[in-house]
C-alpha atoms as one frame of an Amber mdcrd trajectory, in Angstrom:
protein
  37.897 -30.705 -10.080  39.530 -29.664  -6.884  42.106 -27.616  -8.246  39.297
 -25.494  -9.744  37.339 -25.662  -6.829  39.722 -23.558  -5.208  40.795 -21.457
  -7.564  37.285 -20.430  -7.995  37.330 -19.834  -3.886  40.939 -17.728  -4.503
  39.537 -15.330  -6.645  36.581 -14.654  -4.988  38.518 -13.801  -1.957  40.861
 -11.944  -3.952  37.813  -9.857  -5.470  36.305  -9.512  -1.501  39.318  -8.170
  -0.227  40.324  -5.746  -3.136  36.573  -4.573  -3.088  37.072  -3.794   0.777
  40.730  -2.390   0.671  39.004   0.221  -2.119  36.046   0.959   0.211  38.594
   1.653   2.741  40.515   3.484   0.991  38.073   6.326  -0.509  36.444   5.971
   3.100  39.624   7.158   4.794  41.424   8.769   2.184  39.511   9.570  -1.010
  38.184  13.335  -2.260  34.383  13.859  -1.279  33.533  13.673  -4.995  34.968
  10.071  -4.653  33.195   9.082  -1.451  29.704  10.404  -2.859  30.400   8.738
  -6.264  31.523   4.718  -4.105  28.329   6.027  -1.497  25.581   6.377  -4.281
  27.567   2.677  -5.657  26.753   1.377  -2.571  23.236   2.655  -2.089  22.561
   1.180  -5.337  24.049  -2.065  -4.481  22.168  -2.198  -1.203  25.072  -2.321
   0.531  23.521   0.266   3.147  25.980  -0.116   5.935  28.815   1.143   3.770
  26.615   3.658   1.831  25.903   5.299   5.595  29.426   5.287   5.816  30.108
   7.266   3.408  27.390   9.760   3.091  28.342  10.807   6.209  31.882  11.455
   5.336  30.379  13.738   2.598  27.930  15.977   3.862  29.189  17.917   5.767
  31.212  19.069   2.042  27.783  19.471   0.213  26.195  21.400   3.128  24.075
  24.002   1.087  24.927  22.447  -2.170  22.539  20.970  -4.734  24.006  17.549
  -4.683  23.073  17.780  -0.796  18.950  17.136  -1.410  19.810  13.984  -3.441
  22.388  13.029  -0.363  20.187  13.337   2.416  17.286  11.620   0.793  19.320
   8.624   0.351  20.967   8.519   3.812  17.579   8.846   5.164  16.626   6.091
   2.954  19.382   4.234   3.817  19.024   3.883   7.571  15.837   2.899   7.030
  16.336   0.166   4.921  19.354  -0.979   7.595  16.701  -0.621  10.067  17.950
   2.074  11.935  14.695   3.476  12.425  14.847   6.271  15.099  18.278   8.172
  12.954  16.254   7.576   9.730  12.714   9.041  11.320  14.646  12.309  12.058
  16.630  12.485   8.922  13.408  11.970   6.379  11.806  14.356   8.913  14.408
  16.906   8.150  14.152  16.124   4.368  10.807  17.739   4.686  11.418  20.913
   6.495  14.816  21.449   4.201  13.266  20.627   1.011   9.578  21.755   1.205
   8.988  21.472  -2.441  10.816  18.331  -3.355   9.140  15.571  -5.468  10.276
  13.703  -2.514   9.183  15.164   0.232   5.434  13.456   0.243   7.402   9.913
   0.726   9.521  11.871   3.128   6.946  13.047   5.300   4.988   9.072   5.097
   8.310   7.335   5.838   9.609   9.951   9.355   6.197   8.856  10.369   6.422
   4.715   9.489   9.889   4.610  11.191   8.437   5.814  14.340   6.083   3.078
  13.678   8.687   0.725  13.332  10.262   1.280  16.002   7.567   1.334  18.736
   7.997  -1.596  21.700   5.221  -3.952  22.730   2.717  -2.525  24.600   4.293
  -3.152  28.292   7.006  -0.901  27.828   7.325   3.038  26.947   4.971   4.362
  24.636   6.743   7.948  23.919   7.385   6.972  20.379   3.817   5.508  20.129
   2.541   8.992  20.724   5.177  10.549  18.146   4.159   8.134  15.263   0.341
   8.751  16.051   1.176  12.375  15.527   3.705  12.155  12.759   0.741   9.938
  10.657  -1.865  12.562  11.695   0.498  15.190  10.075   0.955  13.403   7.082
  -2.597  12.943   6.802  -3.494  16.823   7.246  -0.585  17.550   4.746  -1.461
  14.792   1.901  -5.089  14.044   2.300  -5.229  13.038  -1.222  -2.246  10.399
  -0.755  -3.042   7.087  -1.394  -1.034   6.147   1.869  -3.632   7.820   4.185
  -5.559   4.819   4.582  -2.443   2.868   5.992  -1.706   5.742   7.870  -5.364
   5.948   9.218  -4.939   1.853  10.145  -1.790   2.357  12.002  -2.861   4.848
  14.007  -5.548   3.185  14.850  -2.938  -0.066  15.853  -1.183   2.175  17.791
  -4.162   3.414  19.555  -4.914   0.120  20.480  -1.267  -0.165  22.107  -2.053
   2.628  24.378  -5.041   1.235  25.318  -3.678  -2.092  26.475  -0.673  -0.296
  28.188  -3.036   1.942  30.233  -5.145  -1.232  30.898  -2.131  -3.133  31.858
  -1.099  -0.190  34.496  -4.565  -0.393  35.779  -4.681  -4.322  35.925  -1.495
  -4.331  37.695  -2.722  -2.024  40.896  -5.945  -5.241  41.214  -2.759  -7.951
  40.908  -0.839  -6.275  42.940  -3.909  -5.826  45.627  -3.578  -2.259  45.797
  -7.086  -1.881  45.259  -8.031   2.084  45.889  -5.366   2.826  43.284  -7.027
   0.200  41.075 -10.188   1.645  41.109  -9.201   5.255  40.413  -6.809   3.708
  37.082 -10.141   1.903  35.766 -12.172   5.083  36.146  -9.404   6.803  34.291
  -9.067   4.171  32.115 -12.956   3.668  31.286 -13.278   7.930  31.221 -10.363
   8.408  28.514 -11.427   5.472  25.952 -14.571   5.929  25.670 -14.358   2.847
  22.983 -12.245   0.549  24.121 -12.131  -3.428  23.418 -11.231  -3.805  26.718
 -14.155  -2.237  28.472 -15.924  -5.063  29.633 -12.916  -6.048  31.384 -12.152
  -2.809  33.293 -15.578  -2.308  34.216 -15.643  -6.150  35.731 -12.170  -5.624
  37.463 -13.499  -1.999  38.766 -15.870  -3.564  40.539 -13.567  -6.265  41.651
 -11.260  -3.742  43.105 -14.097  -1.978  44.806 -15.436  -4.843  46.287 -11.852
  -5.986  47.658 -11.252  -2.672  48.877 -14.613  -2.147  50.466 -14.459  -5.519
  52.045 -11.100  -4.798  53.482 -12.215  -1.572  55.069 -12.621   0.243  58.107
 -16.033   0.264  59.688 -16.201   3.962  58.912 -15.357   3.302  54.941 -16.929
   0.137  55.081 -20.757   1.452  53.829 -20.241   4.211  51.823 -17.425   1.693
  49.258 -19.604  -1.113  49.337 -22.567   1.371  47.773 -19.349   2.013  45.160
 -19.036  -1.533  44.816 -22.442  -2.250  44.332 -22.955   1.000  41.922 -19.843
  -0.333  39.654 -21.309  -4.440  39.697 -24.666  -2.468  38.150 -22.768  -0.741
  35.911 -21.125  -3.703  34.280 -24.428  -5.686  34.168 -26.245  -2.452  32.702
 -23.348  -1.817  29.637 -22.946  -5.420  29.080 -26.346  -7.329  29.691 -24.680
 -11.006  28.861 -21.402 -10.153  30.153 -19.126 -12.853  30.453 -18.237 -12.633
  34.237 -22.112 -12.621  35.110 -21.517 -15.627  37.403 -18.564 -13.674  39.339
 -20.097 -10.438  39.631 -23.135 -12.076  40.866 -20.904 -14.032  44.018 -19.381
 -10.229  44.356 -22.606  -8.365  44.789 -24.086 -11.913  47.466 -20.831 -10.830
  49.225 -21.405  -7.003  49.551 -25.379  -7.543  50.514 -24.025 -10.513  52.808
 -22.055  -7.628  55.240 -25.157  -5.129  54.131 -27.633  -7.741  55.965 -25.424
  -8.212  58.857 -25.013  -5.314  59.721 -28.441  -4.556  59.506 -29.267  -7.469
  62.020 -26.705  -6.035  64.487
């Protein structure tokens, strides 16, 4: 039983390393009609490492060819499916402006687009290839409004959206954290004046007037008046857009602060 045990083990190595010694050896040494013939194998097999491998040994010998459409579709395909999603988002992107009338090029166009997607970080780093998905999906949406893929498009982009929201919210959130409060203020008003929408308004507009209070509060006599009126105006605002907010208790204590200093000065 344990004689055959390792017999069985013997030729399975035997099998591993002859099947690598041959992909080595049309990798290295082989014609290109051998590496394209073992790099479609290997695409087939799912072996996408190796099939990557290879098509790029052979096209730059099918450059202009016919066998070259077929090629590049499948080393786009093939990144993607090893997760190499910002070679294969260029490559099926290139698909579509070399083969404009390809069967494939519809799939093409979705899948440049999704590997952007795939490839975006979480929402506290860079957002550059946020902004390139959104626009690669709106393309394929203008191109193939018909496509039954435009309504995951559509619901991507509108994920993605939401991770540019939360990023410029973060920025914003970070200047009140931080206690650099004038620059907080400005970043909510940005914030609040370029998503008109947002999820998170209700929070900027509470931690606008937050800012403004701490800034006004922490002012010069000559600023002092003129930001607490800003203060004031942006507590109003948040109780005006959100009637039952929940930070009514806080932004209550905020505006007894501001007309707290309002009535003492008054007095003096």
């Amino acid at each position: 039983m344990l004689k055959n045990k390792y017999i069985i083990i013997s030729l399975f190595l035997t099998l591993v390393l002859s099947s690598c010694s041959g992909f080595n050896k049309v990798l290295n040494k082989g014609t290109s009609a051998e590496q394209y013939a073992m790099a479609t194998e290997m695409y087939e097999a799912e072996k996408y490492g190796k099939a990557i491998q290879l098509f790029e040994k052979v096209m730059p010998h099918y450059r202009g060819k016919p066998q070259m459409e077929r090629i590049q579709y499948m080393y786009s395909m093939a990144n993607y499916k090893d997760k190499s999603y910002l070679i294969s988002a260029y490559h099926f992107k290139r698909f579509a402006k070399n083969y404009p009338r390809s069967s494939k090029r519809e799939e093409a166009v979705f899948l440049s687009a999704n590997s952007y997607f795939l490839s975006i970080p979480k929402s506290s780093l860079d957002q550059s290839d946020t902004r390139t998905a959104i626009e690669a999906f709106q393309k394929f949406i203008d191109s193939y409004p018909e496509s039954d893929k435009v309504k995951e498009a559509n619901e991507k982009i509108k994920t993605m959206q939401l991770l540019l929201e939360k990023k410029e919210y973060d920025i914003a959130y970070n200047y009140f954290h931080t206690e650099h409060y004038k620059a907080a203020v400005t970043a909510f008003d940005n914030f609040l004046s370029d998503n008109l929408g947002t999820k998170f308004k209700e929070d900027a507009l509470f931690y606008k007037a937050k800012s403004a209070h701490h800034l006004a509060l922490k002012s010069v006599e000559s600023k002092k008046e003129a930001r607490i009126k800003a203060a004031l105006k942006a507590i109003d605002r948040l109780e005006h857009s959100f009637k039952d907010t929940k930070y009514k208790s806080e932004a209550q204590d905020l505006r007894e602060d501001l007309e707290k200093v309002i009535q003492t000065k008054t007095n003096n």
